[in-house]
SELUM-455773 format. One record per residue (C-alpha): x, y, z negated; residue number from 1; residue in one letter. Coordinates in Angstrom, 1 decimal. Example, Ala and Ser with C-alpha at 12.3 -4.5 7.8 and 13.67 -1.06 7.14 Angstrom:
% residues 2
+--------+--------+--------+-------+------+
:      X :      Y :      Z : gumar : gulo :
+--------+--------+--------+-------+------+
:   12.3 :   -4.5 :   -7.8 :     1 :    A :
:   13.7 :   -1.1 :   -7.1 :     2 :    S :
+--------+--------+--------+-------+------+
This chain:
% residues 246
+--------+--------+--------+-------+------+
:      X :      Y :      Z : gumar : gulo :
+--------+--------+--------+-------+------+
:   20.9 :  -57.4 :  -12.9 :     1 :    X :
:   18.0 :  -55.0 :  -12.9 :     2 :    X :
:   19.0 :  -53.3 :  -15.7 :     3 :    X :
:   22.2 :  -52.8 :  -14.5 :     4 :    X :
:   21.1 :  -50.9 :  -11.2 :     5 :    X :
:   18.8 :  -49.0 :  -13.3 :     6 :    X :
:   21.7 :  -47.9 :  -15.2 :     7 :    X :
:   23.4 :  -46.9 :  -12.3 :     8 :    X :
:   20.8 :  -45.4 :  -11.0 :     9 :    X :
:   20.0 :  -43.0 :  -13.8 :    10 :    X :
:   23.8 :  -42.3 :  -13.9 :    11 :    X :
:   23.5 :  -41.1 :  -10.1 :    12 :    X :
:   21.0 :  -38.6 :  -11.1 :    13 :    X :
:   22.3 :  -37.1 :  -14.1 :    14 :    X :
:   25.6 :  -36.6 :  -12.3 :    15 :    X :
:   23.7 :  -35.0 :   -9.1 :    16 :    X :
:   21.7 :  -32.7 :  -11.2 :    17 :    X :
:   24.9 :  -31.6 :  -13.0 :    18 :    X :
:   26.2 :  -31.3 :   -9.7 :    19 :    X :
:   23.2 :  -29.2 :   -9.2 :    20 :    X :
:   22.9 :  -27.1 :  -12.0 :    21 :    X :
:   26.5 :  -26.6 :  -11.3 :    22 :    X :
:   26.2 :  -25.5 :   -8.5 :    23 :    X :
:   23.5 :  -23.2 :   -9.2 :    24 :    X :
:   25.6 :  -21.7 :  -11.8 :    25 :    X :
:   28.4 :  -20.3 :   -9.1 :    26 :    X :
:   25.5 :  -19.0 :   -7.2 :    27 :    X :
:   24.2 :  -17.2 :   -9.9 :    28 :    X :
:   28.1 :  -15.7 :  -10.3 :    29 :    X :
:   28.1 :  -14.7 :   -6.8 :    30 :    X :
:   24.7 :  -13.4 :   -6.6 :    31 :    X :
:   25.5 :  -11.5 :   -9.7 :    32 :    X :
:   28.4 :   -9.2 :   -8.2 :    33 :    X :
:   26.5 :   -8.9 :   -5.0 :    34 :    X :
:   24.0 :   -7.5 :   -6.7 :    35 :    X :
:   26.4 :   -5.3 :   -8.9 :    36 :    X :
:   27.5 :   -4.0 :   -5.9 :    37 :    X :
:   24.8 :   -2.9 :   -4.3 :    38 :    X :
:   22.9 :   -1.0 :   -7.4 :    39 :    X :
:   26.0 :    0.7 :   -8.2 :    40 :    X :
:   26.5 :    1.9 :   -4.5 :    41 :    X :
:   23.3 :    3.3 :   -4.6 :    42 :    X :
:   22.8 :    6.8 :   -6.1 :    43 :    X :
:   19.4 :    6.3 :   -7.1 :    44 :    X :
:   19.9 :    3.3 :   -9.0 :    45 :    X :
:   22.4 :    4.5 :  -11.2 :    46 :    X :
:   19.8 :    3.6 :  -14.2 :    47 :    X :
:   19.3 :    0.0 :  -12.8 :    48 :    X :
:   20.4 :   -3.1 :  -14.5 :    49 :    X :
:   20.1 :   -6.9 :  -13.4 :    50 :    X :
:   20.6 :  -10.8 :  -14.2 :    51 :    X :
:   20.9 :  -13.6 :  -12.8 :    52 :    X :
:   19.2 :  -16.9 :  -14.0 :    53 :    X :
:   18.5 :  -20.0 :  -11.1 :    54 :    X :
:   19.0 :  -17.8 :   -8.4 :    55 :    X :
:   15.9 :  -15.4 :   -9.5 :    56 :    X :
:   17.2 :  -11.7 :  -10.6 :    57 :    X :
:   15.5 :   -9.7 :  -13.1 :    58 :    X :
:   15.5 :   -6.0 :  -12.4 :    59 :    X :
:   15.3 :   -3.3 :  -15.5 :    60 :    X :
:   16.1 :   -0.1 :  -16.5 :    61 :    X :
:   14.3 :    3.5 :  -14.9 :    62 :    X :
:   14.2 :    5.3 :  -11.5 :    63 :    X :
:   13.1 :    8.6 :  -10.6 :    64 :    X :
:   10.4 :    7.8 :   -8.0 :    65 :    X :
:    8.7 :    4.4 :   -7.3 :    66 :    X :
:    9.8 :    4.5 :   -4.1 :    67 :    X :
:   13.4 :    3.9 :   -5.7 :    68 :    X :
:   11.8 :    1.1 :   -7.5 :    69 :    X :
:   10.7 :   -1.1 :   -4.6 :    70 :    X :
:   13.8 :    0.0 :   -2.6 :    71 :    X :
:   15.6 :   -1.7 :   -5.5 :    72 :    X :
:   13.5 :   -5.4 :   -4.6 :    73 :    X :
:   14.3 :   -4.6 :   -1.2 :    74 :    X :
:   18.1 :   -4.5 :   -1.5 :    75 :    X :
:   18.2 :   -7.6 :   -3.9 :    76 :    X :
:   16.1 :   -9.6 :   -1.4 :    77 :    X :
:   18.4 :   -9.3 :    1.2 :    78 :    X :
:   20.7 :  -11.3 :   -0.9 :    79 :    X :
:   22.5 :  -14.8 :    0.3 :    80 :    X :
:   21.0 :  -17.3 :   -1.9 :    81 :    X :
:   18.6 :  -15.1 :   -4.2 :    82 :    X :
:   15.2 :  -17.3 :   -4.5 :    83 :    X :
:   13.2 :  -14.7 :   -6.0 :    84 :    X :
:   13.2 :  -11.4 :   -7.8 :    85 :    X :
:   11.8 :  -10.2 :  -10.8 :    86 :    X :
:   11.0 :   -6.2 :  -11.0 :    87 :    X :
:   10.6 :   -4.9 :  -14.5 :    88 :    X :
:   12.1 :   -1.4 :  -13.6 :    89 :    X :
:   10.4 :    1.4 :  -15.0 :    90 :    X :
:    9.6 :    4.6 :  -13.4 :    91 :    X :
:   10.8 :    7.5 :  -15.7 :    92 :    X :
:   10.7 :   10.7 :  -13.6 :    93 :    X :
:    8.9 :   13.5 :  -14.2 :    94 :    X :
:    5.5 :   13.5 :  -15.9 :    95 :    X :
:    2.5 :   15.0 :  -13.7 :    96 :    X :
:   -1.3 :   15.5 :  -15.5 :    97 :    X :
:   -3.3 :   13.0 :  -13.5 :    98 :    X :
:   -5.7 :   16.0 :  -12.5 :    99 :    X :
:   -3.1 :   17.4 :  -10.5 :   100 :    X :
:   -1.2 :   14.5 :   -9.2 :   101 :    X :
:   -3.9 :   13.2 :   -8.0 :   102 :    X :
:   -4.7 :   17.1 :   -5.9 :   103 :    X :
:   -1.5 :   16.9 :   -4.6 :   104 :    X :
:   -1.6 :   12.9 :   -3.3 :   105 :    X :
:   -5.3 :   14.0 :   -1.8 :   106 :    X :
:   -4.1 :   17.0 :    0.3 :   107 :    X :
:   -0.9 :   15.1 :    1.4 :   108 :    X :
:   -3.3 :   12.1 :    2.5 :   109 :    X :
:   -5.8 :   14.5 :    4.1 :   110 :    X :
:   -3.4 :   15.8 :    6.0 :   111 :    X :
:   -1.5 :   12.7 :    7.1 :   112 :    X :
:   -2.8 :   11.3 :   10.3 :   113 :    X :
:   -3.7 :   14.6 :   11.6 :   114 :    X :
:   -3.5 :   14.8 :   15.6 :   115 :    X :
:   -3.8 :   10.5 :   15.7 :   116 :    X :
:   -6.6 :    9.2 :   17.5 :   117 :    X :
:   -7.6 :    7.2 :   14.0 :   118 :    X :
:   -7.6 :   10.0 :   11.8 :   119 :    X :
:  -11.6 :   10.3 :   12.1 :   120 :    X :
:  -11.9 :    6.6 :   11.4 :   121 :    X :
:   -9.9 :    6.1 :    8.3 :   122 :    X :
:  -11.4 :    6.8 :    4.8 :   123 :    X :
:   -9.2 :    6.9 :    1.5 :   124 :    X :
:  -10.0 :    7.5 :   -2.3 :   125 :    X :
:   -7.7 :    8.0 :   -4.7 :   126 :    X :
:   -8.1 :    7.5 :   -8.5 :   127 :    X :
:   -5.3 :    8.0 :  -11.0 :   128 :    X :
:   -5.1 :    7.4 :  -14.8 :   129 :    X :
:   -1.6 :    8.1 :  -16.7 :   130 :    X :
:    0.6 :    8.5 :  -14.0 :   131 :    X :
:   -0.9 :    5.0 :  -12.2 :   132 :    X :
:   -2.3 :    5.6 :   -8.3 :   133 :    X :
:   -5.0 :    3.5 :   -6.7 :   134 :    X :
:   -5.8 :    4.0 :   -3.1 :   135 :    X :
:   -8.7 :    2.4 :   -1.6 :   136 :    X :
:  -11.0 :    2.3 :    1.5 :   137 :    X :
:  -10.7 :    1.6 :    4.9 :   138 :    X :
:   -8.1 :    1.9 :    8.0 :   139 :    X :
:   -8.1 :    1.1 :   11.4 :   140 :    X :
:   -4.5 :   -0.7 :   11.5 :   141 :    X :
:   -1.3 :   -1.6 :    9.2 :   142 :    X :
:    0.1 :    2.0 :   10.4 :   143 :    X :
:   -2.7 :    4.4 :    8.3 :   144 :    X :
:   -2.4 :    1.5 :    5.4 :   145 :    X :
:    1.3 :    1.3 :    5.0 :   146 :    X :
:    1.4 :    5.5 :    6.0 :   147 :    X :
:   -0.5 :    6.2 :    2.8 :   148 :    X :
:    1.1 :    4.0 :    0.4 :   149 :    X :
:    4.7 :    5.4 :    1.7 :   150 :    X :
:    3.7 :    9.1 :    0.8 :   151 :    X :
:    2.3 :    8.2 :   -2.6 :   152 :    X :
:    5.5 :    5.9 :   -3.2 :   153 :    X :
:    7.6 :    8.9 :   -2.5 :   154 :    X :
:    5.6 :   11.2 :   -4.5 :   155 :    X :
:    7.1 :   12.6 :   -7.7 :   156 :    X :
:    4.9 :   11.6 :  -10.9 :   157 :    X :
:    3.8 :    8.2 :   -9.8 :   158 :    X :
:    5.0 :    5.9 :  -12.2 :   159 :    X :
:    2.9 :    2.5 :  -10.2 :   160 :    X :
:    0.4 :    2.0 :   -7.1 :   161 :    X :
:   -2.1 :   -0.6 :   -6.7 :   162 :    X :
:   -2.9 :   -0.3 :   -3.3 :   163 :    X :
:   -6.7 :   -1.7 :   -2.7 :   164 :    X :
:   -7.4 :    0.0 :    1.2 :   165 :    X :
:   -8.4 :   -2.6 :    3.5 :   166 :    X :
:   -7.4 :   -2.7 :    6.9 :   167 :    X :
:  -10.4 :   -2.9 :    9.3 :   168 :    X :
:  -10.8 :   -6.2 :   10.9 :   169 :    X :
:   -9.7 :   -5.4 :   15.4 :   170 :    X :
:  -13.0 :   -5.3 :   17.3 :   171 :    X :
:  -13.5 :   -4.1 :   20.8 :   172 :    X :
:  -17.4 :   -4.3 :   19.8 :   173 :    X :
:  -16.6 :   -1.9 :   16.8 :   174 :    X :
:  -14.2 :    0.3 :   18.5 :   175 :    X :
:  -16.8 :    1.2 :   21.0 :   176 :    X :
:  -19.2 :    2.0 :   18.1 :   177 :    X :
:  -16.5 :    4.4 :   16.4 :   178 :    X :
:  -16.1 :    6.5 :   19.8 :   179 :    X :
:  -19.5 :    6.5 :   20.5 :   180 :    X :
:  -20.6 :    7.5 :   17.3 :   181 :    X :
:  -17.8 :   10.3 :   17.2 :   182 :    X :
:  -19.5 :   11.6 :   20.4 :   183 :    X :
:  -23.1 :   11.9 :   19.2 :   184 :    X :
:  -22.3 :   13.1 :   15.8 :   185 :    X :
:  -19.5 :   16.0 :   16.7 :   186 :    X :
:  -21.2 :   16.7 :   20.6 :   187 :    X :
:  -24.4 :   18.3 :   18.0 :   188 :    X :
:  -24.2 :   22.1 :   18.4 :   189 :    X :
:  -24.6 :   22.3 :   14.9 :   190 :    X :
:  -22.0 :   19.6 :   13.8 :   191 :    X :
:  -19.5 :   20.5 :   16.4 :   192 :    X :
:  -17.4 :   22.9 :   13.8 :   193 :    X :
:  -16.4 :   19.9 :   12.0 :   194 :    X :
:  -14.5 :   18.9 :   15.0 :   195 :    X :
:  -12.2 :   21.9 :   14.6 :   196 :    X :
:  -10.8 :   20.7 :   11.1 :   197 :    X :
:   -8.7 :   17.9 :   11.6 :   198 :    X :
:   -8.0 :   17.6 :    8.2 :   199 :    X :
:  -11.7 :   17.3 :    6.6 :   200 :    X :
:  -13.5 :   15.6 :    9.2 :   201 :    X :
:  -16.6 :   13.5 :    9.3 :   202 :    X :
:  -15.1 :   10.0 :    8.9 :   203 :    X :
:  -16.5 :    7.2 :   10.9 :   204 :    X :
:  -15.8 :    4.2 :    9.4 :   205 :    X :
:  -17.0 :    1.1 :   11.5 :   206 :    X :
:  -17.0 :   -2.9 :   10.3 :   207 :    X :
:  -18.2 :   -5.5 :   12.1 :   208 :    X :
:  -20.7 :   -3.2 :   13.4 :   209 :    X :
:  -22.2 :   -1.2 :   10.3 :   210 :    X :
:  -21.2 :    2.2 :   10.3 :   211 :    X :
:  -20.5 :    4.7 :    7.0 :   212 :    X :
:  -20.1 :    8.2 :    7.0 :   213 :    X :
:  -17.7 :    9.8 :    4.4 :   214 :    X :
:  -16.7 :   13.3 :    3.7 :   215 :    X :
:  -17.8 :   16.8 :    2.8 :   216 :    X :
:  -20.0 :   18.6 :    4.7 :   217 :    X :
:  -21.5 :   22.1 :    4.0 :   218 :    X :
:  -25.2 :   21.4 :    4.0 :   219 :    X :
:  -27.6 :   18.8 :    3.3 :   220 :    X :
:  -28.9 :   19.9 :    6.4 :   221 :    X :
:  -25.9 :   18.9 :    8.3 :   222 :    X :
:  -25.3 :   15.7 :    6.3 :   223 :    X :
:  -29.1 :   14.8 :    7.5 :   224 :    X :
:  -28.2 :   15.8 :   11.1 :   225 :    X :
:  -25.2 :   13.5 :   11.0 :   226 :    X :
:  -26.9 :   10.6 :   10.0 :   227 :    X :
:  -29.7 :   10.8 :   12.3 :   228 :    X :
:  -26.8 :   11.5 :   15.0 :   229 :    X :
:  -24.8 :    7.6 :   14.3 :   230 :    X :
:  -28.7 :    5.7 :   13.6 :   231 :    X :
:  -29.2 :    6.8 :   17.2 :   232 :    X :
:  -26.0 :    5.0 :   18.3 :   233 :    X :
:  -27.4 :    1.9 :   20.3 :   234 :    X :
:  -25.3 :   -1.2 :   19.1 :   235 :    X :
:  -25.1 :    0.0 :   14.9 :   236 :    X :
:  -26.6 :   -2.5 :   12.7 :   237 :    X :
:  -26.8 :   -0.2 :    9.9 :   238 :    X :
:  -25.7 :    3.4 :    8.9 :   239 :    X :
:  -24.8 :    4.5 :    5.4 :   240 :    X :
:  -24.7 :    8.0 :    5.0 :   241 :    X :
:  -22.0 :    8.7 :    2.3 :   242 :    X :
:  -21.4 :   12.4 :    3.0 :   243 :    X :
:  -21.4 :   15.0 :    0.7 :   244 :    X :
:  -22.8 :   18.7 :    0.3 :   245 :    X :
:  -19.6 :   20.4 :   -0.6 :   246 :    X :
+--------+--------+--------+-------+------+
């Protein structure tokens, strides 16, 4: 007898997981032409290919910008029924020397935030090695963070980002440190021109209460004056003078 329900029970499962995989299988179909449908409605996709396995797509084939390339994820996402998404697309647009690709993303980042009350408190570096960007350093919130990696996404030449900038941790404690430290540094009648360049200011970055100074000034004099400018904010735990003599 207990061999008997065993056997039925084993027959139960095999047919519900060829039910199953059955099942799956007309998902796959469906999610197949969906998918179809939305690369070849999309100009910039034209080079785009796809499959369907258990409900996961594979992306391949080129884009021009890796923007186009994560737009592509985004579209397949959005799916009915797709589980996951595999993107092997390659970016094939045109070819920029590191050197200058990496001018161009730094001048675009510089100028960015300009004219936003975080733009003194942000710091980013940029490093790129055969057509791959990494962006790093600090933010005040999501908007500078996801701001940067949308202009380097967009920009021709980059063929893939690893995006490393951290976004500061909120902090009334902190935030009082940042203004107060923007006071005494640019108030100085000697560091008070930097004020006037939006674009290359003294950057004030401020975590959990220790305080670094990034950016280029034009004398060691003035990178001296700054530091002694944030160690005499009250509150600071430590000031790390990172500025350099351009």
């Amino acid at each position: 007898m207990k061999k008997h329900l065993l056997a039925v029970t084993l027959a139960l499962l095999v047919l519900l997981r060829m039910s199953a995989m059955a099942a799956i299988g007309r998902y796959d179909q469906q999610i197949q032409q969906t998918v179809s449908q939305k690369i070849q409605g999309a100009k910039q996709l034209q080079g785009v290919s796809s499959s369907v396995e258990d409900r996961i797509v594979t992306l391949t084939g080129t884009v021009g910008l890796y923007q186009d390339k994560l737009d592509a994820a985004k579209k397949v996402k959005k799916v009915a029924k797709v589980t996951g998404v595999r993107n092997d697309i390659a970016v094939a647009g045109e070819t920029v020397p590191d050197g200058q690709l990496q001018q161009k993303l730094a001048k675009k980042l510089a100028y960015d935030r300009v004219g936003y009350f975080d733009n003194a408190f942000n710091y980013l570096a940029l490093g790129v090695k055969d057509g791959v960007v990494t962006i790093n350093g600090d933010t005040l919130n999501d908007v500078a963070k996801d701001s940067a990696f949308a202009i380097v996404a967009h920009t021709p030449g980059v063929k893939d980002v690893v995006n490393d900038v951290t976004v500061l941790p909120v902090s009334i404690f902190d935030d009082s440190i940042r203004v107060r430290t923007a006071r005494a540094i640019y108030r100085d009648s000697v560091l008070g021109r930097y004020a006037s360049d939006p674009v290359h200011p003294i950057r004030i970055v401020v975590d959990n209460g220790h305080v670094t100074l990034y950016g280029a000034v034009q004398s060691a004099m003035d990178k001296n004056i700054a530091g002694i400018r944030a160690s005499s904010v009250p509150g600071a735990f430590s000031v790390e003078n990172k500025l350099v003599v351009d």
